[in-house]
Biotite code that builds the C-alpha atoms (Angstrom):
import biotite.structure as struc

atoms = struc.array([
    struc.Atom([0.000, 0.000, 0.000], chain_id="A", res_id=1, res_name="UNK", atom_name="CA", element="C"),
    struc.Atom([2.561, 2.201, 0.516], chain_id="A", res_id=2, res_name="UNK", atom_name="CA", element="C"),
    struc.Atom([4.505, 1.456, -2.781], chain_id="A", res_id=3, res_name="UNK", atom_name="CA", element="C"),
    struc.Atom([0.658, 2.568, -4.469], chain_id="A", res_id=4, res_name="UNK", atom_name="CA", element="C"),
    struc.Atom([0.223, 5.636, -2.063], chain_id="A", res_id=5, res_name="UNK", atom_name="CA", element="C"),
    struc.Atom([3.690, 6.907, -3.287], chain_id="A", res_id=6, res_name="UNK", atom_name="CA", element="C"),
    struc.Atom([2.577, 6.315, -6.739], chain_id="A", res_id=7, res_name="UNK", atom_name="CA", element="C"),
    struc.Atom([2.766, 8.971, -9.494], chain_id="A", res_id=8, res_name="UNK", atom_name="CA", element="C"),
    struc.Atom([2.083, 9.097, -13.299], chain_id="A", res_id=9, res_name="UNK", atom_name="CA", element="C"),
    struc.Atom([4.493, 10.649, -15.611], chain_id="A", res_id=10, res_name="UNK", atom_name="CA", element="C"),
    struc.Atom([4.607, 11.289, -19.557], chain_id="A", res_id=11, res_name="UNK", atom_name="CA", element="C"),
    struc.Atom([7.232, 12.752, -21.673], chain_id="A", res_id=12, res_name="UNK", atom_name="CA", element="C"),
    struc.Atom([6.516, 16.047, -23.154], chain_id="A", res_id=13, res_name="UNK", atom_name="CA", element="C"),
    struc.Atom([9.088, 18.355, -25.116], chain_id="A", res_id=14, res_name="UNK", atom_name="CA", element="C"),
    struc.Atom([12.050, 16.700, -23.508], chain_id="A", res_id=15, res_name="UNK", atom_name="CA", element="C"),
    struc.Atom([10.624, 17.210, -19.625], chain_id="A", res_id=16, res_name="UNK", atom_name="CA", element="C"),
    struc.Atom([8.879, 14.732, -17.639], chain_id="A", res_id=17, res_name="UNK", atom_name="CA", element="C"),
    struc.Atom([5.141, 15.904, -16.570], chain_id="A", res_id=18, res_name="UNK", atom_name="CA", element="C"),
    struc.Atom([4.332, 14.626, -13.365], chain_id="A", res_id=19, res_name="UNK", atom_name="CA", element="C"),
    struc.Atom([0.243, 13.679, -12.867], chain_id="A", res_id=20, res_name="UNK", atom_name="CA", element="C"),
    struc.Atom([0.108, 13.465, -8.897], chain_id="A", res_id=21, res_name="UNK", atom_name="CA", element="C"),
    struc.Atom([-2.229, 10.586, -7.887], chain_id="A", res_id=22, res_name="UNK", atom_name="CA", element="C"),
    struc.Atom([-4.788, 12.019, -5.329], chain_id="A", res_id=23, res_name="UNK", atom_name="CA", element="C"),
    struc.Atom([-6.943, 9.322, -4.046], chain_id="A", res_id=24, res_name="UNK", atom_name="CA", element="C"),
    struc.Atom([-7.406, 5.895, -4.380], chain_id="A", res_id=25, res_name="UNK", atom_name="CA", element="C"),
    struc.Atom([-10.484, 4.159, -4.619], chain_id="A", res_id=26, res_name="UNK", atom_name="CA", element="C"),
    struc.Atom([-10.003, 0.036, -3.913], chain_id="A", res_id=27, res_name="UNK", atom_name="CA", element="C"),
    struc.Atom([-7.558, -0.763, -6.885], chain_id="A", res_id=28, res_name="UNK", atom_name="CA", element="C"),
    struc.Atom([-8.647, 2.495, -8.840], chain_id="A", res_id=29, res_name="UNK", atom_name="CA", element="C"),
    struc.Atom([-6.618, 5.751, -8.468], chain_id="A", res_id=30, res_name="UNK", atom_name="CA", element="C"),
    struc.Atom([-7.284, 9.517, -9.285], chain_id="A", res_id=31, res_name="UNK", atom_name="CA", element="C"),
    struc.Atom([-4.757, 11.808, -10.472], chain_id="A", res_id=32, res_name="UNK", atom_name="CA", element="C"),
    struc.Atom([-4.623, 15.438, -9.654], chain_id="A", res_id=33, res_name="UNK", atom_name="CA", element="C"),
    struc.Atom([-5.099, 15.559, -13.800], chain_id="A", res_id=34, res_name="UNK", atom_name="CA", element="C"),
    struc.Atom([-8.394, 13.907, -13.364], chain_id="A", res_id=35, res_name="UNK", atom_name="CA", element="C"),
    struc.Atom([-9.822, 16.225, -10.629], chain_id="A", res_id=36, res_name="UNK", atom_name="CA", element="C"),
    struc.Atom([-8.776, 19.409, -13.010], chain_id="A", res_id=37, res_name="UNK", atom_name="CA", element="C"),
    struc.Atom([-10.236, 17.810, -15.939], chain_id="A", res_id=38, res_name="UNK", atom_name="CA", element="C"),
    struc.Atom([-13.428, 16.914, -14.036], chain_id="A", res_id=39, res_name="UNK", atom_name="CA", element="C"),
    struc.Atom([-13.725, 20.812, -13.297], chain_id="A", res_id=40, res_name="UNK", atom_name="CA", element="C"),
    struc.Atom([-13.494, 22.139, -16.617], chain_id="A", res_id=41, res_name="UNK", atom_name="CA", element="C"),
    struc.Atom([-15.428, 19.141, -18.036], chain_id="A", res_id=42, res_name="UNK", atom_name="CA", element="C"),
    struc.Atom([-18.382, 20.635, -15.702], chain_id="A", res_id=43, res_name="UNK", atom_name="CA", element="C"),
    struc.Atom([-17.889, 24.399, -16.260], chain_id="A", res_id=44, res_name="UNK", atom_name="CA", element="C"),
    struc.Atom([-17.855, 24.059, -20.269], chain_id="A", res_id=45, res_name="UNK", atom_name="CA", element="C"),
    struc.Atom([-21.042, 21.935, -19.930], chain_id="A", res_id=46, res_name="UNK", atom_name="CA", element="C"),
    struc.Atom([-22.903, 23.927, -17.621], chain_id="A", res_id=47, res_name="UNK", atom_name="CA", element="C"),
    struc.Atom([-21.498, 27.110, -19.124], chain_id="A", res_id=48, res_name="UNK", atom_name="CA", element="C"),
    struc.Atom([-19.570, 28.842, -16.184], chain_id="A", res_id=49, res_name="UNK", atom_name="CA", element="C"),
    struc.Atom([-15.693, 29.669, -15.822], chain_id="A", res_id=50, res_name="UNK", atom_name="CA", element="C"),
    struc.Atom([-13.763, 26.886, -13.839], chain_id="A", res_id=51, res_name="UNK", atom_name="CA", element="C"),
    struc.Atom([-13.000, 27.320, -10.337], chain_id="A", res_id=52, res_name="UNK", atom_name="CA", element="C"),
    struc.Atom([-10.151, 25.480, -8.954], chain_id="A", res_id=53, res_name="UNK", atom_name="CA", element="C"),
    struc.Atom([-10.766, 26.149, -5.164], chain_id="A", res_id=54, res_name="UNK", atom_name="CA", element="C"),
    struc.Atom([-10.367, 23.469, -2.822], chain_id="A", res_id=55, res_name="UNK", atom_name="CA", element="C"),
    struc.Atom([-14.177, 23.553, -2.426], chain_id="A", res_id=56, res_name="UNK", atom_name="CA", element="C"),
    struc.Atom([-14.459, 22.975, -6.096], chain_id="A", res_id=57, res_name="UNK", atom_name="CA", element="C"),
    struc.Atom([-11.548, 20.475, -6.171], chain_id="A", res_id=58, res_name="UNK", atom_name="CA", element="C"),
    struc.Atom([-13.683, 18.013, -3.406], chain_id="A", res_id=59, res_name="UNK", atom_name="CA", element="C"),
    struc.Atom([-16.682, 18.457, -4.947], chain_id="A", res_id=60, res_name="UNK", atom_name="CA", element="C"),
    struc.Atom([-14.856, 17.368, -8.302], chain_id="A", res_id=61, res_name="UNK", atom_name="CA", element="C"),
    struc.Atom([-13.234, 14.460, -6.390], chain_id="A", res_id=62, res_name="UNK", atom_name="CA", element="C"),
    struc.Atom([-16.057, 12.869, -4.834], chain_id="A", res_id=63, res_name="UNK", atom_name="CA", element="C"),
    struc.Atom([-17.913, 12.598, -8.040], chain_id="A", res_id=64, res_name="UNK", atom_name="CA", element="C"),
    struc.Atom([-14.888, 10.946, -9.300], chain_id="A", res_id=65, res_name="UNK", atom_name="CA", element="C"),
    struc.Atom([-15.078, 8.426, -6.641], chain_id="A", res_id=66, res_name="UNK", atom_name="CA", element="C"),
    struc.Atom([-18.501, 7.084, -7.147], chain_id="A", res_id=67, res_name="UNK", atom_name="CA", element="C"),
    struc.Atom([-17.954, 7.279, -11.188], chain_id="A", res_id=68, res_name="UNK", atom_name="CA", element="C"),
    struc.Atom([-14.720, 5.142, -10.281], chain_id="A", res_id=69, res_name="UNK", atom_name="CA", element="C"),
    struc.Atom([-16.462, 2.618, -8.133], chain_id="A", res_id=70, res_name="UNK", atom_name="CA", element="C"),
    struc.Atom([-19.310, 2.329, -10.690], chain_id="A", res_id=71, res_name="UNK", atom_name="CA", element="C"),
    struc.Atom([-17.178, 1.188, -12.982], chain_id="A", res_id=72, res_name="UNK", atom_name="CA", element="C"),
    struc.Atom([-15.664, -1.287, -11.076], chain_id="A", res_id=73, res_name="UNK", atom_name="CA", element="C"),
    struc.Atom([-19.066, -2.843, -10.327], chain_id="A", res_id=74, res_name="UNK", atom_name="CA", element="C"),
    struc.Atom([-19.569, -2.050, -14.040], chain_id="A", res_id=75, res_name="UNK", atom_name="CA", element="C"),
    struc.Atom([-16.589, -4.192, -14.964], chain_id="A", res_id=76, res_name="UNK", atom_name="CA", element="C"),
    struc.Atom([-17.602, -6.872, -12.285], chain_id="A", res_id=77, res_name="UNK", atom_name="CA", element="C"),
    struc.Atom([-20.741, -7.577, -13.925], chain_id="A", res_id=78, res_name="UNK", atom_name="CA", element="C"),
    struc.Atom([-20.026, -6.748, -17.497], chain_id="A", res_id=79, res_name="UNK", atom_name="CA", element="C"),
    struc.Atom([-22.515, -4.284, -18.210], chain_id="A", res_id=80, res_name="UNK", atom_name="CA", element="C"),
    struc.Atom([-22.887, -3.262, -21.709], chain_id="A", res_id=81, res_name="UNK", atom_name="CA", element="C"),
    struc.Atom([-20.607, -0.059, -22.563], chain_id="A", res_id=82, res_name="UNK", atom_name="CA", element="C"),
    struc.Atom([-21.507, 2.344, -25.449], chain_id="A", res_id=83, res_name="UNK", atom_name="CA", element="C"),
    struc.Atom([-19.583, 1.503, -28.929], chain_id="A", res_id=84, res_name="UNK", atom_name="CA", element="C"),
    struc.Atom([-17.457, 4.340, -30.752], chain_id="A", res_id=85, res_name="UNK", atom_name="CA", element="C"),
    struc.Atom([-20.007, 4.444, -33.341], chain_id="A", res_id=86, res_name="UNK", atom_name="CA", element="C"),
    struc.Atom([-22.643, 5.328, -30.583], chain_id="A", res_id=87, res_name="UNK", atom_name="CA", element="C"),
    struc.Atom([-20.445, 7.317, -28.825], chain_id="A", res_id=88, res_name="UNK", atom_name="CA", element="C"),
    struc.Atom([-19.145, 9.578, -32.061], chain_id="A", res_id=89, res_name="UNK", atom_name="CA", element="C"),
    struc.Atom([-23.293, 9.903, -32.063], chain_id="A", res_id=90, res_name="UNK", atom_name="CA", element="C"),
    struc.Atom([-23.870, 11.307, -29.055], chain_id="A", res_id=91, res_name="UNK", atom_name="CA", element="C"),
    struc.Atom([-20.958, 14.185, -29.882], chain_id="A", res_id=92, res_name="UNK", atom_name="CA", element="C"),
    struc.Atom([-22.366, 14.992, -33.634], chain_id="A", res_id=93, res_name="UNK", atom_name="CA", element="C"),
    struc.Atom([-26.019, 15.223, -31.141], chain_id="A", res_id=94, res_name="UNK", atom_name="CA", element="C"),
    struc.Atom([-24.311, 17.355, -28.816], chain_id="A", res_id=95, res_name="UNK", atom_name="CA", element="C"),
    struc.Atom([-23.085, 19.823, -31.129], chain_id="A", res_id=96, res_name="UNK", atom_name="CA", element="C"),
    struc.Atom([-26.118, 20.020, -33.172], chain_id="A", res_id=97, res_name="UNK", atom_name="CA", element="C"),
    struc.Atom([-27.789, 20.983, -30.048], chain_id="A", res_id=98, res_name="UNK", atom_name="CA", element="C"),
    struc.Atom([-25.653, 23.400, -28.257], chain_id="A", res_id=99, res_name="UNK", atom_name="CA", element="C"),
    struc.Atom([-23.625, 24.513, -31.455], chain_id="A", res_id=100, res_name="UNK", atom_name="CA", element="C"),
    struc.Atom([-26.117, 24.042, -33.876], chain_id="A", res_id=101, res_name="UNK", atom_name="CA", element="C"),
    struc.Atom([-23.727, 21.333, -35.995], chain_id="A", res_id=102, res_name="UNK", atom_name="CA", element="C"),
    struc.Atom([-20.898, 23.698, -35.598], chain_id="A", res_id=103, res_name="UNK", atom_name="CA", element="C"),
    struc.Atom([-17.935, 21.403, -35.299], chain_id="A", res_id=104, res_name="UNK", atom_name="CA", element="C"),
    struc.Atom([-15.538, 24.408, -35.243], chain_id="A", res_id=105, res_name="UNK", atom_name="CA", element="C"),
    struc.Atom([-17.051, 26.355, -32.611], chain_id="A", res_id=106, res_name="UNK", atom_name="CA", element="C"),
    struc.Atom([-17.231, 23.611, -30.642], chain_id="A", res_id=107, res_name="UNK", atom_name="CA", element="C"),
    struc.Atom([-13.585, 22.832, -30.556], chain_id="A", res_id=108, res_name="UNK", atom_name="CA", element="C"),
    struc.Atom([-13.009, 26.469, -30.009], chain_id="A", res_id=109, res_name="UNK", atom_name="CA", element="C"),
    struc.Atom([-15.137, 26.478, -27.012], chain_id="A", res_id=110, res_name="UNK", atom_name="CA", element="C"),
    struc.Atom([-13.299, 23.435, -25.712], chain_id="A", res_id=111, res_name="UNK", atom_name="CA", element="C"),
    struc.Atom([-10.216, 24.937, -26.032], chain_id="A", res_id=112, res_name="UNK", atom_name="CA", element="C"),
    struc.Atom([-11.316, 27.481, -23.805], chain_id="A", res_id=113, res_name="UNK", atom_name="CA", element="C"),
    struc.Atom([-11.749, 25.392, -20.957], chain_id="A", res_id=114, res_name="UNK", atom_name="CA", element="C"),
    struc.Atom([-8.461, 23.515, -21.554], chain_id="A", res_id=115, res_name="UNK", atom_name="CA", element="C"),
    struc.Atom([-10.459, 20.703, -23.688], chain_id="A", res_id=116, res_name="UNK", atom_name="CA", element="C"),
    struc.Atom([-10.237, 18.822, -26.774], chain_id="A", res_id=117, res_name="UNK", atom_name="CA", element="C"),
    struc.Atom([-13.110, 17.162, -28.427], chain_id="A", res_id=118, res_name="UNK", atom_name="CA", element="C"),
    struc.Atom([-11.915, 13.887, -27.685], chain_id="A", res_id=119, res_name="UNK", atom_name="CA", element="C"),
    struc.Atom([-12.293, 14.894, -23.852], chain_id="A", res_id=120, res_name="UNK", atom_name="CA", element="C"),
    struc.Atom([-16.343, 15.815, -24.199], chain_id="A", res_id=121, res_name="UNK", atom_name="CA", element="C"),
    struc.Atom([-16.771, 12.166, -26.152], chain_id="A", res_id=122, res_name="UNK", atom_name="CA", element="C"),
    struc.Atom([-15.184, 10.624, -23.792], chain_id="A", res_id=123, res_name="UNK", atom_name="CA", element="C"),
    struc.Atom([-17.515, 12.238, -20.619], chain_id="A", res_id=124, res_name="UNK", atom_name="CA", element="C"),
    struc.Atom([-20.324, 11.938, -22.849], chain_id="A", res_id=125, res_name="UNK", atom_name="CA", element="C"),
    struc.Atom([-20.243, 8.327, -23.132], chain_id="A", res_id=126, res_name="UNK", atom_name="CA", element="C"),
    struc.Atom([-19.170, 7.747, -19.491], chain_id="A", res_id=127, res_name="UNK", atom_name="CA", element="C"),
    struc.Atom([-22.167, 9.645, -18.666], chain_id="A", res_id=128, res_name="UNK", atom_name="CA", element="C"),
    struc.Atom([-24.194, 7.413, -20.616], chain_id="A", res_id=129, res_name="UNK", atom_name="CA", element="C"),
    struc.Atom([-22.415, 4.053, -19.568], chain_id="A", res_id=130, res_name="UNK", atom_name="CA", element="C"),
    struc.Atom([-23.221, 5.414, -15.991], chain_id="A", res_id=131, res_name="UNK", atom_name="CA", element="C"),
    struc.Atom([-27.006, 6.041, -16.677], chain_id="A", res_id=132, res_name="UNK", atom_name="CA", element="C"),
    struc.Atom([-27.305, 2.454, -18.570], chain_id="A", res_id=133, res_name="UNK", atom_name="CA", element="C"),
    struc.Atom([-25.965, 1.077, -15.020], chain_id="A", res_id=134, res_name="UNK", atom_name="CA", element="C"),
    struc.Atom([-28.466, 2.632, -12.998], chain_id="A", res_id=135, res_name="UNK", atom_name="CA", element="C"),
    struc.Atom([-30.928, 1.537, -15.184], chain_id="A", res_id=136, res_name="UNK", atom_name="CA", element="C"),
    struc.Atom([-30.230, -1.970, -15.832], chain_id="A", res_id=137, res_name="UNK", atom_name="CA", element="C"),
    struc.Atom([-29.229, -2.498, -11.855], chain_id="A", res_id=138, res_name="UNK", atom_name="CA", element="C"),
    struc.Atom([-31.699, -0.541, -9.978], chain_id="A", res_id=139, res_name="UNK", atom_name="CA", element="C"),
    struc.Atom([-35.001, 0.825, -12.165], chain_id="A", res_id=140, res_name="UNK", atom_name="CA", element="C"),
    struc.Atom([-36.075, -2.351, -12.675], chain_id="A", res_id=141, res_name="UNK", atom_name="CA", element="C"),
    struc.Atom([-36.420, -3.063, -8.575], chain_id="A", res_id=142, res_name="UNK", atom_name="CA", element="C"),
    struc.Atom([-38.392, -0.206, -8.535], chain_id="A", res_id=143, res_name="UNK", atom_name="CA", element="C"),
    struc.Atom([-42.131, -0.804, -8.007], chain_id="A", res_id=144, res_name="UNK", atom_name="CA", element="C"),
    struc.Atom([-44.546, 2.227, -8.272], chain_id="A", res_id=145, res_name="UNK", atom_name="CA", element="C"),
    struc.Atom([-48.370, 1.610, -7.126], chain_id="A", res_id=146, res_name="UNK", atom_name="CA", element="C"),
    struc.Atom([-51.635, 3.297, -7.880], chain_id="A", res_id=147, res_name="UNK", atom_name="CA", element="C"),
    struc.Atom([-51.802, 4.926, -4.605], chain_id="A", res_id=148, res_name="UNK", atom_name="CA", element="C"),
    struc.Atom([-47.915, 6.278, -5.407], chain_id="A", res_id=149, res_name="UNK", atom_name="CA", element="C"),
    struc.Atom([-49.214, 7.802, -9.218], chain_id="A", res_id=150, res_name="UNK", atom_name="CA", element="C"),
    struc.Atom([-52.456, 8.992, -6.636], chain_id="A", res_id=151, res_name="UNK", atom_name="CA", element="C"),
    struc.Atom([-50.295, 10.828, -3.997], chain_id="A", res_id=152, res_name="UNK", atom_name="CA", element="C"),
    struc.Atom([-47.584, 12.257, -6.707], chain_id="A", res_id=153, res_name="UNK", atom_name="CA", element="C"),
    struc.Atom([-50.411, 13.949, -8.655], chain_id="A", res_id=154, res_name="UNK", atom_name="CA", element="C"),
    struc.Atom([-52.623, 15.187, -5.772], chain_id="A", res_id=155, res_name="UNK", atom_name="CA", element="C"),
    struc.Atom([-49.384, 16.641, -4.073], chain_id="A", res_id=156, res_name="UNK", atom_name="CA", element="C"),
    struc.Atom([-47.092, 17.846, -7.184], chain_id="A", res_id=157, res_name="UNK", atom_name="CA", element="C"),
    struc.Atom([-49.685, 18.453, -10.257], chain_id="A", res_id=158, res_name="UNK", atom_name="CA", element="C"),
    struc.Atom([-52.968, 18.953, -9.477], chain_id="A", res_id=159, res_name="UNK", atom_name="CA", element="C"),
    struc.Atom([-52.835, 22.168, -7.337], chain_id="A", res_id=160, res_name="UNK", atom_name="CA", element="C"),
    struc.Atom([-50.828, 23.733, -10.263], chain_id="A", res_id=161, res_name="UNK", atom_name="CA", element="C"),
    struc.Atom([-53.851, 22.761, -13.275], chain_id="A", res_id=162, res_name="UNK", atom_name="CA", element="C"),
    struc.Atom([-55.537, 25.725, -13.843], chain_id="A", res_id=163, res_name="UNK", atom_name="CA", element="C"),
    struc.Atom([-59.991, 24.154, -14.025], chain_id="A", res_id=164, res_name="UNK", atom_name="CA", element="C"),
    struc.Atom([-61.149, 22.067, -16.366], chain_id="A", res_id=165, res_name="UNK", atom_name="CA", element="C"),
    struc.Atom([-57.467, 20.629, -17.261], chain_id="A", res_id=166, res_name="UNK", atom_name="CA", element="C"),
    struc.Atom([-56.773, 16.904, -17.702], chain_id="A", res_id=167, res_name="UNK", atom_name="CA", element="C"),
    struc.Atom([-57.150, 14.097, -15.208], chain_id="A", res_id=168, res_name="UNK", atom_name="CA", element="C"),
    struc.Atom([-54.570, 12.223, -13.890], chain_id="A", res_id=169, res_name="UNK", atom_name="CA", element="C"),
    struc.Atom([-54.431, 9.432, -16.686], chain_id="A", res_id=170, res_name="UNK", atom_name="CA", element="C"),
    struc.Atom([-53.396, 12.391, -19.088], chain_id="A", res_id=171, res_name="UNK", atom_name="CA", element="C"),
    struc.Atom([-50.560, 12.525, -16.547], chain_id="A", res_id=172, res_name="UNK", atom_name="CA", element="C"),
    struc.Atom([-49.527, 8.760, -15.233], chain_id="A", res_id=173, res_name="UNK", atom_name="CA", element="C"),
    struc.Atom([-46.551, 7.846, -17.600], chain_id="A", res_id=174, res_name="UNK", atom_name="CA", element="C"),
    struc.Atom([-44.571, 11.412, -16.931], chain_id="A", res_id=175, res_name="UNK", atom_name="CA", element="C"),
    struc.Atom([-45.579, 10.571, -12.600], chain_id="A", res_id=176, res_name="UNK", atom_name="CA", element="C"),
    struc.Atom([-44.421, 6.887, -13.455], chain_id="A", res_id=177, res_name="UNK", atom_name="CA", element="C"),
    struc.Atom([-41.248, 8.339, -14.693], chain_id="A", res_id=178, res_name="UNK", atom_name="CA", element="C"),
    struc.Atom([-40.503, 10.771, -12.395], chain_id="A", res_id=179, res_name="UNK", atom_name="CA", element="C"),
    struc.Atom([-41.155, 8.162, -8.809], chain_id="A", res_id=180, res_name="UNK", atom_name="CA", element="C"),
    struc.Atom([-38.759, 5.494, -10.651], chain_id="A", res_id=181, res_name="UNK", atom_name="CA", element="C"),
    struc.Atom([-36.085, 8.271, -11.383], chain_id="A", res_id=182, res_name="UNK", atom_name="CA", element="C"),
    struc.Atom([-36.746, 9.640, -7.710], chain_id="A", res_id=183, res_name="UNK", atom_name="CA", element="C"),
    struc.Atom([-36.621, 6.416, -6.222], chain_id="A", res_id=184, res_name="UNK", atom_name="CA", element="C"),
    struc.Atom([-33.831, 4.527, -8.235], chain_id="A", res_id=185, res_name="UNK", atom_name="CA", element="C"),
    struc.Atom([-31.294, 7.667, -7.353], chain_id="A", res_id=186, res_name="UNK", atom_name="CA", element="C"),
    struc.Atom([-32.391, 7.123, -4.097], chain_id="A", res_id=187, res_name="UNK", atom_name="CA", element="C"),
    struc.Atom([-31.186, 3.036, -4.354], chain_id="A", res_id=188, res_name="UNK", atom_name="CA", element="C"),
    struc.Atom([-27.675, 4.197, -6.299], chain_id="A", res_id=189, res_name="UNK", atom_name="CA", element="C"),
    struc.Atom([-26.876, 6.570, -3.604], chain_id="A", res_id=190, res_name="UNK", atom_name="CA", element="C"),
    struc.Atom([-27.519, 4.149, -0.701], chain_id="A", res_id=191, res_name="UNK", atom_name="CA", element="C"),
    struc.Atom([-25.432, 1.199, -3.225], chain_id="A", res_id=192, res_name="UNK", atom_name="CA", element="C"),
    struc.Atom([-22.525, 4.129, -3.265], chain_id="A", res_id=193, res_name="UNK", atom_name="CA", element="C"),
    struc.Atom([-22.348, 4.602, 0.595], chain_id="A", res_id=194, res_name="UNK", atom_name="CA", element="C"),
    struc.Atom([-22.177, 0.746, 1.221], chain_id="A", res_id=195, res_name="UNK", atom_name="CA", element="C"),
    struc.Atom([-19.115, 0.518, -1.746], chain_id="A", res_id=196, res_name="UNK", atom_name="CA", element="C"),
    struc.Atom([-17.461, 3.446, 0.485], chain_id="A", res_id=197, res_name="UNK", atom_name="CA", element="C"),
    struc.Atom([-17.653, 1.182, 3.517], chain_id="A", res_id=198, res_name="UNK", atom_name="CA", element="C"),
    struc.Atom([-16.632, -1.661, 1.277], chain_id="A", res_id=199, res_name="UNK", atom_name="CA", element="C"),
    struc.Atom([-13.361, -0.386, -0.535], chain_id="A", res_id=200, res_name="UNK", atom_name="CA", element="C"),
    struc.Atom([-11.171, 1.739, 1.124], chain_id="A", res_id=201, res_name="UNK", atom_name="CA", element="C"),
    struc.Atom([-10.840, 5.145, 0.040], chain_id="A", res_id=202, res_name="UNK", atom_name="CA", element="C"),
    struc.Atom([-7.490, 6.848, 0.632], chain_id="A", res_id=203, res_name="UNK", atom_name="CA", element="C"),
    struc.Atom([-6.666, 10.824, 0.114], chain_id="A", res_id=204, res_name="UNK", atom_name="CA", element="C"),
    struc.Atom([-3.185, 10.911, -0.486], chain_id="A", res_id=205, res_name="UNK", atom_name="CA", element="C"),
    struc.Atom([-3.985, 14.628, -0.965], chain_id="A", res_id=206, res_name="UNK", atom_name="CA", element="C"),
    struc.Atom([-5.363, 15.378, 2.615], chain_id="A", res_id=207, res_name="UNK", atom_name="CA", element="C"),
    struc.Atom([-7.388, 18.643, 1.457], chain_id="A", res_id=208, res_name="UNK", atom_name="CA", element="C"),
    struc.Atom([-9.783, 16.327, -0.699], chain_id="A", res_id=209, res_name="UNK", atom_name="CA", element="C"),
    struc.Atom([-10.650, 14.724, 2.211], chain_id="A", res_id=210, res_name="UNK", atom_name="CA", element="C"),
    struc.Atom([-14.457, 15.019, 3.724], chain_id="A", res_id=211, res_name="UNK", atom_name="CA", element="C"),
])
């Protein structure tokens, strides 16, 4: 353990060595202080703000990493299915169409911005989907949702909002059905993550990530 907690990455670059820090390990998985950064700007450019590099930010960043690492493990484990590259190279061309209107260019441009290449957005697009087809292949589908749930959702949530005469709650059932799974299947992935912290250790080699 101590040979891996002294661990670092390193890469040749312009005749210098580049030294990638790692920060935490996760069971047999590691973050790098490279991964944490990336994970930053990776959130900014998609949500639109500048990238803040505080220590606040940098835990925040980190713990995400830890359940996406730990995920994958079980994701690995049980050999759920991962996206192709032809899938994958879809859900960029969908991405830019949407939020750059097909403009490959100023896409890339934006990217660059944040300290990103395009390869970096495919790649956290199809992690992010990868992730989402492991929630719902391991936990939707234990997810039971009654009358008297669909009942109480659209008594409580929708029908005070409907302005007289609007639709009943059949008009309503599949988008309540929807939302209770999503609700409660988070619920059973954040519970799953908590028992795989207990499980695998988690060690912060850099002690400010540290809860």
């Amino acid at each position: 353990m101590k040979t891996l907690s002294m661990a670092i990455l390193t890469a040749a670059a312009a005749g210098a060595v580049i030294v990638d820090r790692v920060a935490i390990t996760a069971g047999n998985r590691m973050i790098s202080d490279s991964e944490i950064d990336q994970r930053i700007r990776l959130t900014a450019f998609e949500s639109g703000r500048q990238p803040a590099f505080d220590p606040s930010a940098r835990k925040k960043a980190a713990d995400r990493l830890i359940d996406e690492k730990l995920i994958e493990n079980e994701m690995d484990v049980g050999h759920y299915p991962r996206l192709t590259p032809e899938k994958s190279q879809g859900l960029l061309s969908g991405y830019a169409k949407l939020y750059f209107k097909g403009d490959n260019k100023a896409m890339e441009a934006n990217l660059a911005s944040y300290g990103l290449t395009v390869d970096d957005l495919q790649q956290d697009l199809a992690r992010e989907q990868d992730l989402l087809t492991f929630v719902s292949l391991r936990f939707r589908p234990s997810v039971q949702v009654t009358e008297q749930d669909v009942r109480d959702y659209f008594q409580k949530n929708i029908q005070p909002k409907l302005p007289p005469g609007s639709g009943g709650i059949d008009d309503y059932r599949s988008q309540i059905e929807t939302d209770i799974t999503t609700t409660r299947a988070d619920a059973e992935v954040n519970s799953w993550l908590k028992e795989q912290r207990k499980r695998y250790r988690i060690e912060y080699l850099e002690k400010d990530l540290a809860p």
